[in-house]
C-alpha positions as CSV (number, residue, x, y, z in Angstrom):
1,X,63.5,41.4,-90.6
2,X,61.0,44.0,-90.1
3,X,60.5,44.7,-94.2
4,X,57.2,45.2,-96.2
5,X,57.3,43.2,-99.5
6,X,54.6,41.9,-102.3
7,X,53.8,38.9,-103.2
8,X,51.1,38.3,-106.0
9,X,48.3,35.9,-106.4
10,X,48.4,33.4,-109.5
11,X,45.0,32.7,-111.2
12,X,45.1,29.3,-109.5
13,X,45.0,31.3,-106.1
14,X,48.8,30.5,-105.2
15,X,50.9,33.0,-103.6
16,X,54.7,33.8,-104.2
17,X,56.6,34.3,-101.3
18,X,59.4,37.5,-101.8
19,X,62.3,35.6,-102.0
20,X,63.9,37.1,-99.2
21,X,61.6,35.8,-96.8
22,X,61.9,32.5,-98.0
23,X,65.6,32.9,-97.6
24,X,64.8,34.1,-94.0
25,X,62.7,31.3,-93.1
26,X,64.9,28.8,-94.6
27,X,61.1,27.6,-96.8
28,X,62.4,25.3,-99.8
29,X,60.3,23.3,-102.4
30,X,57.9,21.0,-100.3
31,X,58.4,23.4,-97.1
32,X,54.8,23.5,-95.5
33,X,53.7,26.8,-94.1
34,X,50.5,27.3,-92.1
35,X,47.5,30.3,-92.6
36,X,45.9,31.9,-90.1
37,X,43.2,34.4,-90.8
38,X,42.3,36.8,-87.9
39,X,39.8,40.0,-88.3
40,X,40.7,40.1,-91.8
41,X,44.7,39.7,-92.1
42,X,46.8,36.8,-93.2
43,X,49.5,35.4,-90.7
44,X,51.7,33.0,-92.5
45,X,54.3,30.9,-90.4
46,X,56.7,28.3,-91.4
47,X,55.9,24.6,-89.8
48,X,58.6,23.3,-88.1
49,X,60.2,20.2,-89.8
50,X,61.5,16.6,-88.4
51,X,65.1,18.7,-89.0
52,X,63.8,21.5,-86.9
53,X,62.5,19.2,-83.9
54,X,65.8,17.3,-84.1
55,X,67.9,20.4,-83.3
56,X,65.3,21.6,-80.7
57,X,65.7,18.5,-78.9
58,X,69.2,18.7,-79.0
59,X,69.7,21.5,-77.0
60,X,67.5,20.2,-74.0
61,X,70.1,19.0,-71.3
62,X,69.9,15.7,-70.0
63,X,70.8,15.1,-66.2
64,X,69.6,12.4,-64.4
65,X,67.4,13.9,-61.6
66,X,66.7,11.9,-58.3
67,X,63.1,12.5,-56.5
68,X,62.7,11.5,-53.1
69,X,59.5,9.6,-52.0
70,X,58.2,12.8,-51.0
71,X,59.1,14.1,-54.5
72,X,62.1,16.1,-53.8
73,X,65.0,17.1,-55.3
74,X,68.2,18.3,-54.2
75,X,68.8,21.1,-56.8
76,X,72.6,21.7,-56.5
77,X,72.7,17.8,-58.1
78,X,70.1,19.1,-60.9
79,X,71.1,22.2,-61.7
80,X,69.1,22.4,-65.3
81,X,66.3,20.4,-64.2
82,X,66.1,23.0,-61.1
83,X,66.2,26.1,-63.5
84,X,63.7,24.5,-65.7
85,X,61.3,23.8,-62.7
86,X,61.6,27.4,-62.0
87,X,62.0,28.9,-65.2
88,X,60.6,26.7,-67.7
């Protein structure tokens, strides 16, 4: 989403987010979002939630990955661990 939209500021200093990026962000009652303020503009980002760390950890393969004593691998055994070594 590349849109501009307005939000407004209440006399009690809260902002509305536009709906649709609320909707984009998937930000609910109680979401927490963070504010950064660099040479004079706002960056607002959503903070990533238990839910959110859950499904991020999900997708990390598990392999079991045996090191030598000279702390080797053989990659063709640990095929994700080996592209994660190389490509993080």
């Amino acid at each position: 989403m590349n849109r501009v939209l307005i939000g407004k500021v209440s006399q009690k200093g809260q902002v509305v987010i536009p709906a649709p990026i609320r909707k984009a962000l998937g930000l609910k009652k109680g979401s927490k979002v963070l504010f950064e303020l660099n040479n004079g503009e706002i960056t607002i980002k959503k903070l990533p939630t238990a839910l959110d760390w859950a499904k991020l950890v999900e997708q990390i393969p598990v392999e079991d990955v045996n090191i030598d004593k000279n702390g080797c691998f053989d990659p063709k055994k640990s095929p994700d661990f080996h592209d994660w070594m190389i490509n993080g």
